[in-house]
Every structure is written in C-alpha cells, then in structure tokens.
PLY file of the C-alpha trace (Angstrom):
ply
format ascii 1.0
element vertex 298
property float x
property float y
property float z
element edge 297
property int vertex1
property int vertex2
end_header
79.55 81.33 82.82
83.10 83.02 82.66
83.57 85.73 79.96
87.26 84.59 78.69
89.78 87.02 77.66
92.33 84.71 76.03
94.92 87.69 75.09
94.81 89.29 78.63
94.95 86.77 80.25
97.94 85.65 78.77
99.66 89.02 79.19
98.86 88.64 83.19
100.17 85.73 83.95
103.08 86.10 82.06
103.61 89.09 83.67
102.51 87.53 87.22
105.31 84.58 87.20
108.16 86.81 86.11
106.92 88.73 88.96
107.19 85.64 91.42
110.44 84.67 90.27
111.69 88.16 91.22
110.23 87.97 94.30
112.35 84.68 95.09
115.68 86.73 94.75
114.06 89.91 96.41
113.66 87.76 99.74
117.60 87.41 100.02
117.88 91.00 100.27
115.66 90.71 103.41
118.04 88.45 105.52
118.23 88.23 108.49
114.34 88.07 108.74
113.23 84.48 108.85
110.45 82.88 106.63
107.74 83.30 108.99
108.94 87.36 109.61
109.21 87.86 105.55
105.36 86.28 105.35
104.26 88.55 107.99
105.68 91.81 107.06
104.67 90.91 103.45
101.13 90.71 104.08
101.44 94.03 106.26
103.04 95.85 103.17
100.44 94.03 100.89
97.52 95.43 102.98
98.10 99.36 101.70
98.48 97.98 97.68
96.12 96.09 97.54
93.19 98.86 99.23
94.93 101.27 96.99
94.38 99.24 94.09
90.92 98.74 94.65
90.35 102.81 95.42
91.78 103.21 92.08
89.60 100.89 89.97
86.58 101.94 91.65
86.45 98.49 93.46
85.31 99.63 96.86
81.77 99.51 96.12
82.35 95.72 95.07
84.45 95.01 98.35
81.64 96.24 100.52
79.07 93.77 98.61
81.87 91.10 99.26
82.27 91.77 102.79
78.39 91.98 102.89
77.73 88.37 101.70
80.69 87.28 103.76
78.45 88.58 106.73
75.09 87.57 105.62
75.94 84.13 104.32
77.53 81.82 106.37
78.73 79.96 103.10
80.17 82.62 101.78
82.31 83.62 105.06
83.61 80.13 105.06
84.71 79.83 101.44
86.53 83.17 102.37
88.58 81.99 105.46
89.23 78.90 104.00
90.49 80.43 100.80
92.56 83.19 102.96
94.03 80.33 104.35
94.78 78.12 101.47
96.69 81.25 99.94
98.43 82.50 103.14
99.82 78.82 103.42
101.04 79.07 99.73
102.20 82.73 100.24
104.53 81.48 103.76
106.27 78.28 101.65
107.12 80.33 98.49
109.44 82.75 101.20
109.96 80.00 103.54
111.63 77.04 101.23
114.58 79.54 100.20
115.57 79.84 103.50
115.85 76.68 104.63
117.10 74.63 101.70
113.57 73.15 101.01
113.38 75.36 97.03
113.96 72.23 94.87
110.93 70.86 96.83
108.72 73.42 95.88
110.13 74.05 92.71
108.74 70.41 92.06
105.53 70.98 93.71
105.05 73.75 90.61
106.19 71.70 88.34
103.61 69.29 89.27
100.62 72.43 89.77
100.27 72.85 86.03
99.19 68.74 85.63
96.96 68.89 88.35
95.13 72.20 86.82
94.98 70.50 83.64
93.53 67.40 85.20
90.86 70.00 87.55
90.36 71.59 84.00
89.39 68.44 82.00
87.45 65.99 84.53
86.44 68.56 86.74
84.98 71.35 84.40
85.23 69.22 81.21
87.17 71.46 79.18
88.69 69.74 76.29
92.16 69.62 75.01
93.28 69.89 71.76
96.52 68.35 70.39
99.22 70.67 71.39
97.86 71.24 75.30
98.36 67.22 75.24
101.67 67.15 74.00
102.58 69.70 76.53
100.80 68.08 79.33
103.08 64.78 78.24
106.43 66.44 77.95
106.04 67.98 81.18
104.81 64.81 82.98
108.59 63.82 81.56
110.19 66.09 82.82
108.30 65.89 86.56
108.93 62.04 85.97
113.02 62.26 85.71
112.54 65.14 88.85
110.52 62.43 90.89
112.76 59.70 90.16
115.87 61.58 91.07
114.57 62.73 94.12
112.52 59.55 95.18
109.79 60.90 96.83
107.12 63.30 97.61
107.59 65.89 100.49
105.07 68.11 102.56
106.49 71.17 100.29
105.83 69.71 97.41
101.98 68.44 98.16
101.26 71.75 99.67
102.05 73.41 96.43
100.50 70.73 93.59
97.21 70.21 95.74
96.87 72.91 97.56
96.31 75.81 94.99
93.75 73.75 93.00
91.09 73.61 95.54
92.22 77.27 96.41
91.02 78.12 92.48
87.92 76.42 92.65
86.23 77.98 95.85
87.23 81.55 94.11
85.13 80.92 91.61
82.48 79.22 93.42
82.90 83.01 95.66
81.80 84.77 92.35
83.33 87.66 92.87
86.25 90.12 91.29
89.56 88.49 91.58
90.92 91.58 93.14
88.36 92.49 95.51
88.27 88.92 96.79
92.07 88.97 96.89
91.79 92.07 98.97
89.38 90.87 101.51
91.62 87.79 101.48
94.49 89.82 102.71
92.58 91.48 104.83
91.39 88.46 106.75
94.86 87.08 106.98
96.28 91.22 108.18
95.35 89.90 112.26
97.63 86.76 111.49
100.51 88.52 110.41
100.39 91.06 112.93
100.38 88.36 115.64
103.34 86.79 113.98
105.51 90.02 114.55
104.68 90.87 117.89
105.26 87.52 119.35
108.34 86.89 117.05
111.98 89.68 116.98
111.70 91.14 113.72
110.96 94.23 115.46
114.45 94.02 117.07
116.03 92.98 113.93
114.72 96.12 111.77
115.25 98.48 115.01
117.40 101.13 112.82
116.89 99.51 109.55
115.61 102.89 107.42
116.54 100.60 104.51
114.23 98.45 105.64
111.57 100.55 106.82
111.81 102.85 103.73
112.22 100.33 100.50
112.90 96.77 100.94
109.47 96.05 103.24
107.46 98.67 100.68
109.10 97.29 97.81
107.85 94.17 99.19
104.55 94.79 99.51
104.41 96.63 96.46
105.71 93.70 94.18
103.54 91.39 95.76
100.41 92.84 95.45
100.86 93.49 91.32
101.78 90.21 91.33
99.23 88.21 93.00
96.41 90.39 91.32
97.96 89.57 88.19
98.12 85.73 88.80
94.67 85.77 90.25
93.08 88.08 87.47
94.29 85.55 85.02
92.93 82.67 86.53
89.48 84.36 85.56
90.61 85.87 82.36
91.68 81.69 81.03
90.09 78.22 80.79
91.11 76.58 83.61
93.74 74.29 81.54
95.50 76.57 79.81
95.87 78.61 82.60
97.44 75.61 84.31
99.92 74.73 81.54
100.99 78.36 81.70
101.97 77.59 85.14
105.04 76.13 83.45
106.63 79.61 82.80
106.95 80.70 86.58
109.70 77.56 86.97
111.53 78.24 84.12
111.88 82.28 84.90
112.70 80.83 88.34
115.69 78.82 86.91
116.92 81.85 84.95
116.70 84.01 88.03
118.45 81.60 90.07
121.22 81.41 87.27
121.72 85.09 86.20
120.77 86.37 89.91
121.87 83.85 92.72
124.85 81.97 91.31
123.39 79.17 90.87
124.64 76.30 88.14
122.58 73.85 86.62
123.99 69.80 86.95
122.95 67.45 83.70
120.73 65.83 86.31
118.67 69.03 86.52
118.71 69.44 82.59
116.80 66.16 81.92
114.36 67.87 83.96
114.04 71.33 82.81
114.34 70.40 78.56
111.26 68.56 78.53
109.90 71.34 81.18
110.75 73.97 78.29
109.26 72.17 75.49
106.49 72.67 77.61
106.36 76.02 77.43
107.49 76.30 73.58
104.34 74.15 72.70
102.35 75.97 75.25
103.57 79.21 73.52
102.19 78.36 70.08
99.30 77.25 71.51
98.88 80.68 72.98
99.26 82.14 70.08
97.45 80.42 67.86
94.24 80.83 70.67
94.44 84.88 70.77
95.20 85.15 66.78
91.82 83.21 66.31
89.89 84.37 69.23
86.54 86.28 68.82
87.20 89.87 69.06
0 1
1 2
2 3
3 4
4 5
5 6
6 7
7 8
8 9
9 10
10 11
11 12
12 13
13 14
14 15
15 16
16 17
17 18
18 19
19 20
20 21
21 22
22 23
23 24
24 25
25 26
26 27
27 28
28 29
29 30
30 31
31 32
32 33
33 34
34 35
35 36
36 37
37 38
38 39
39 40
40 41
41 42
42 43
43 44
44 45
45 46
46 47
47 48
48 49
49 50
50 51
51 52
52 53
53 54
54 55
55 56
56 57
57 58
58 59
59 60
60 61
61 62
62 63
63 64
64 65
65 66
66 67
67 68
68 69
69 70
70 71
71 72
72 73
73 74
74 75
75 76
76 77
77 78
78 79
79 80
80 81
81 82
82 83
83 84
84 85
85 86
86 87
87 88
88 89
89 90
90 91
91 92
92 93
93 94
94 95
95 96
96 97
97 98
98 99
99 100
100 101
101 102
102 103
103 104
104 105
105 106
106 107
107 108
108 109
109 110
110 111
111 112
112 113
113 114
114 115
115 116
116 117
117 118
118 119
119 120
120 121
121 122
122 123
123 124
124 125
125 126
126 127
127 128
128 129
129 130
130 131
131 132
132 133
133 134
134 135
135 136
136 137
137 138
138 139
139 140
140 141
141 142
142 143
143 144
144 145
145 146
146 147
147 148
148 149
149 150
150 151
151 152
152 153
153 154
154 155
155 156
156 157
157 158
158 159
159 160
160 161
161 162
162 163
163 164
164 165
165 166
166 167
167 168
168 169
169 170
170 171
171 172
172 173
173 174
174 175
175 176
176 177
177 178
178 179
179 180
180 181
181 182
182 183
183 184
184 185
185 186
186 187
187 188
188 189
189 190
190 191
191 192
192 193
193 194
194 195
195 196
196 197
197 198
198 199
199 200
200 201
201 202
202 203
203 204
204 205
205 206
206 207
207 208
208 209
209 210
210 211
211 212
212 213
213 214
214 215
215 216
216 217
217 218
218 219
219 220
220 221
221 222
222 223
223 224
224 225
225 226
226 227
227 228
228 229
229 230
230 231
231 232
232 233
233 234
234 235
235 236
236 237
237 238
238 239
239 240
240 241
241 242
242 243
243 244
244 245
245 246
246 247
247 248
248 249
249 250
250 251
251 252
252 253
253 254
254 255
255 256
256 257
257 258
258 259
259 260
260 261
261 262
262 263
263 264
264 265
265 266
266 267
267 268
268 269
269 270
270 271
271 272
272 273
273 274
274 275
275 276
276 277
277 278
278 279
279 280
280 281
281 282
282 283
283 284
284 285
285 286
286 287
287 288
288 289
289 290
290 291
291 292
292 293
293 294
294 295
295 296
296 297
C-alpha cells in the first residue's frame, strides 16, 4: 500500500514539468547535435547526478538491494530493462520532436497522457474521482478533441507519449522500490546504449573544441535532467495515480509559455481553442490540489 504525501507531491511535480519545459528550450542551445547525439550525451551527463544523488541521500545501500533482486530474480531484471527502455524511448522523443518539426505531435501525445493516467487510475487501481477531477478530465478531453480534429489523426509521436508512459508507471511500482534508486539503475542500464550511440555517430567531431560544450551546456544538461526526472518520478509515488495524471496538464501549458516568452513562438486562434479548455484544466485541477493538502491528514 503506498504511503501518499499529497503536499509533496504536488510541490515535485510542479517543480518537475517547469523543469521539462526548460529543458525543451535548453536543447536549442545544443545545435548542431542531432536528437539521437542530445539523448546520448544526456544520459552520459545524467549518469554522475543521478549516483551523486543517491550518495547523498544515503541511497546506495538501497541500489545494491535493487541491483541484487535484479540479479537474483529473473522478474525483477525484466521489469527493469523493460522499464529502462520504456523511459529511454520517452527521454529520445522529448529532444528528438524539436528538431525535426514533430513538437505539436508530442505536445498532443501529453495532452492526451493525463486522460490515459486518469483512466489507469480509475479502472485499473479503482481510485475514485470526485467532482472537480471529472470536470477537469472533461474540459481537457475538449480541448484534446478540437487538437485531434484539427490535426486529423494520430501519429507514432503522439502514441509513444499517451501509451507509452502508463505501462512505464505501472511496472515501477510493481518493482517496489525507491523512485530514485530505480531511476538510477534505470540510467545505468541504458549508460552502454548511449555510449554506443556516440561512438558510432560524429558528435565527437562536432564538440572537438567546444569547452562550452564540454564545460556547461552537456553538465548543465545532465544536471537539469536528473532533478527533473527524480522529481517527476518521486511524485508519481508521492500521488494517487489520477491526480498525478491530471497534473500532467501543467508540463504543456509551461511548455506553451516557454515556447512564447523563450522561442518566438505565436499562438494562432486555432491553437487557443485548444489550450483554454487545456487551462481550465489546470485551474480546476489547482483547487482541487488545494483543497486535497488543506484537508489532508497531517
């Protein structure tokens, strides 16, 4: 049975999608490196965090009885590769999909991750809704609605995103084990991918004499995506699995503003009639935040 947290967990998530939508204007500053490079070189970077972070909450002890059962229990070592996976293919499309024009694609396979964790959250692990988690749930299907019927159809990007991070969510917590020392072990298990992908790629030749690189932008990197991904992942233990869902809804909307204020972006009325009923959302989901720490056990 998880221990909830409402209050924290709130706090992380928050904190983990304004972190995300960062990192989707940090990855311009990395040009020329292509999507595949940027993935590679941010799961090097993330390597160092993430060990650091479990050195300095005493985690180590934790990782080694992770890495044990992972060795032990064939079970165990699959849930592990196969979650690795799931989040290294959701860690390349978030840096790939900038690149090559594919962002809106994504952008509506998040705005279609929230549904599907309320719909995990309710049939899956019966967790009830009450009123204003179902009037968010409905003005968000409105505003994923106008998005699908402007676009016309579903693409690979999007169904990566909306179906792939559910199942991702549920084998963590069938793993049982501390969101950051499984995330860890995760990137560890993915570390001989990503070196692969730069020696057999020419990033190497590309950064050849790039101290900015080498010194900040690949650090900064790693550094910003490792506090963010713990964040995201310690909340999805910290939540029910519904409301963590329908807080999914703030990453897209910090993405807009970023994409506004940062990239020079412009928003068409088409796109409105998909965000308003996107931030209603959130405003409902807000209140319903609030109203769950202010009456929360303490």
């Amino acid at each position: 049975m998880n221990q909830y947290e409402p209050g924290r967990g709130i706090a992380l998530s928050v904190a983990a999608s304004t972190l995300f939508a960062l990192l989707s204007a940090y990855v311009k500053l990395l040009a020329p490196l292509t999507g595949l490079d940027i993935f590679a070189w941010r799961i090097i970077w993330t390597l160092p965090g993430a060990w650091l972070l479990i050195t300095l909450r005493g985690r180590l002890p934790q990782l080694r009885e992770l890495a044990a059962r992972a060795a032990t229990q064939p079970k165990i070592a699959f849930l592990m590769i196969v979650s690795a996976a799931l989040l290294g293919a959701q860690l390349w499309v978030f840096l790939w999909a900038p690149l090559h024009g594919r962002m809106l694609e994504v952008s509506l396979g998040y705005f279609l991750l929230p549904l599907t964790m309320v719909l995990l959250g309710r049939f899956y692990y019966h967790e009830r809704l009450d009123t204003l988690q179902w009037l968010a749930v409905g003005f968000a299907a409105l505003g994923v609605a106008h998005e699908l019927w402007v676009t016309r159809a579903f693409s690979w990007p999007t169904l990566l995103v909306s179906l792939g991070y559910p199942p991702y969510f549920v084998l963590r917590r069938k793993i049982k084990a501390d969101s950051l020392t499984a995330f860890a072990l995760e990137i560890t298990l993915l570390f001989p991918a990503a070196i692969a992908f730069v020696a057999a790629g020419g990033s190497l030749t590309i950064l050849s004499g790039r101290y900015d690189m080498w010194l900040l932008l690949l650090p900064g990197l790693g550094a910003l995506s490792t506090v963010a991904l713990a964040s995201y992942l310690k909340a999805s233990r910290l939540l029910p699995i519904a409301l963590f869902g329908i807080l999914g809804y703030v990453e897209p909307v910090l993405l807009v503003i970023v994409s506004v204020t940062l990239l020079g972006e412009t928003l068409s009325a088409q796109q409105l009639a998909t965000y308003i009923p996107i931030w209603i959302a959130v405003a409902l989901t807000a209140l319903h935040s609030v109203r769950l720490v202010r009456f929360a056990p303490r």
